[in-house]
C-alpha positions as semicolon CSV with decimal commas, in nm:
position;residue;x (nm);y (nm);z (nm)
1;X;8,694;11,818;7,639
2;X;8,653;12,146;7,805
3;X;8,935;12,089;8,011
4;X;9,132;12,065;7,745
5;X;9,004;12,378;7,581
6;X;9,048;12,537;7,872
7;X;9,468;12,428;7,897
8;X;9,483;12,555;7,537
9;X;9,348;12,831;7,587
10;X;9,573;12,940;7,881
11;X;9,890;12,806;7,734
12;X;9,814;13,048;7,400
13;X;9,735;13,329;7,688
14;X;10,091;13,217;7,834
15;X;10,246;13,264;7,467
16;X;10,122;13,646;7,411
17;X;10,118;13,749;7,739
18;X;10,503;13,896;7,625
19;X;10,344;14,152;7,424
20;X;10,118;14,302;7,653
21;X;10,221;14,640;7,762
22;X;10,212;14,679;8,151
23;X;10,370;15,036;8,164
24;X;10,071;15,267;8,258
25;X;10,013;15,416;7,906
26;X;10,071;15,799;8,040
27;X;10,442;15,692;8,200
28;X;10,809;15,741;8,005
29;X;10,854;15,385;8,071
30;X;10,568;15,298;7,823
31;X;10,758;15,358;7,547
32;X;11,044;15,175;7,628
33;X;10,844;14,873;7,663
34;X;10,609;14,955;7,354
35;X;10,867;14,995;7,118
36;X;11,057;14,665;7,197
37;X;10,704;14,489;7,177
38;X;10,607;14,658;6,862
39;X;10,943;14,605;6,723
40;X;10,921;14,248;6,779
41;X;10,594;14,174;6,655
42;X;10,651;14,379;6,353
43;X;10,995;14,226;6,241
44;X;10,826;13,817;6,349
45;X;10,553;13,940;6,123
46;X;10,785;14,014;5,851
47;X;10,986;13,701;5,928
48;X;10,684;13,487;5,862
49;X;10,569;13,673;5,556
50;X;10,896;13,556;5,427
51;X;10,897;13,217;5,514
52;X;10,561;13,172;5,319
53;X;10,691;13,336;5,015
54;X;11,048;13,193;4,985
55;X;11,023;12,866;5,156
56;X;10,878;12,507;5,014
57;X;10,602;12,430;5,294
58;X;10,357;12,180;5,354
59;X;10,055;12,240;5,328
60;X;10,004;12,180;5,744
61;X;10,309;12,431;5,755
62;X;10,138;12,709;5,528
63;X;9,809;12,672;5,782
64;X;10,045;12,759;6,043
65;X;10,253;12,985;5,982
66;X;9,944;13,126;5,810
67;X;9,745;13,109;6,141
68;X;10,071;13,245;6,335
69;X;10,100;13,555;6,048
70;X;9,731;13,661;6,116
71;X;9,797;13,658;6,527
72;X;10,085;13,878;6,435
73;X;9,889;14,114;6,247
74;X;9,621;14,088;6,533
75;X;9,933;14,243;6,818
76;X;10,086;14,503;6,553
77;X;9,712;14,609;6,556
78;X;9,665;14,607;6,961
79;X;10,016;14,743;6,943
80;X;9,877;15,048;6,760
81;X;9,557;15,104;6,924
82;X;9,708;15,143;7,260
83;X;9,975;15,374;7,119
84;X;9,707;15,626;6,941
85;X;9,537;15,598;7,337
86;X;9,869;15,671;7,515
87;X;9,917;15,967;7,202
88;X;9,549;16,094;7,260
89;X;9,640;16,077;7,668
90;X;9,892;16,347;7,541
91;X;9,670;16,563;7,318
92;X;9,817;16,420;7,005
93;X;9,553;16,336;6,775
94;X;9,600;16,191;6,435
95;X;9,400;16,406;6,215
96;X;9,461;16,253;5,854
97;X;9,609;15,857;5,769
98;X;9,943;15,836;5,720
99;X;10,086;15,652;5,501
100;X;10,151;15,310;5,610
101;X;10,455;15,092;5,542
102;X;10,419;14,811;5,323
103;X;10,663;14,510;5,428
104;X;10,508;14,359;5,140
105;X;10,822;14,545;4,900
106;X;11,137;14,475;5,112
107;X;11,378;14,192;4,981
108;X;11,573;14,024;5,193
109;X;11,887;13,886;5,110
110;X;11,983;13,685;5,379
């Protein structure tokens, strides 16, 4: 049983290892890389919000996709943290919330 924990558990850390930013955080090249991983995990994010509203889904497809919307949401949010660091690195500090964009209002038409 563990073993097969374990195997899981690397083959999900084989899946997300694409979004990790390897760029030291302080380098021009971080930003490259950040913004094509945050642009990424933001628009899949969107794409699976969208599948759960418009499509008919069993109810083992709703668990996943509902599962795979909330990992998502978990790299947009490691996404973020290390860009505030790499901001902060900079002496940019974000001194008030700004207002955050809500995917939840865009229609798609395609």
């Amino acid at each position: 049983m563990k073993n097969t924990l374990d195997l899981n558990l690397m083959e999900e850390l084989s899946n997300l290892e694409y979004f990790i930013v390897k760029a030291p955080v302080n380098s021009q090249e971080f930003w490259k890389e950040w913004q094509e991983k945050y642009s990424r995990a933001f628009v899949s994010r969107i794409a699976v919000k969208k599948l759960l509203k418009t499509r008919r889904l069993s109810y083992e497809e709703i668990k996943r996709y509902r599962t795979l919307l909330e990992v998502y949401e978990d790299i947009v949010f490691y996404l973020e943290s290390i860009k505030r660091l790499a901001l902060n690195l900079r002496g940019i500090f974000e001194t008030s919330e700004s207002p955050e964009f809500d995917d939840e209002d865009i229609d798609f038409d395609f």
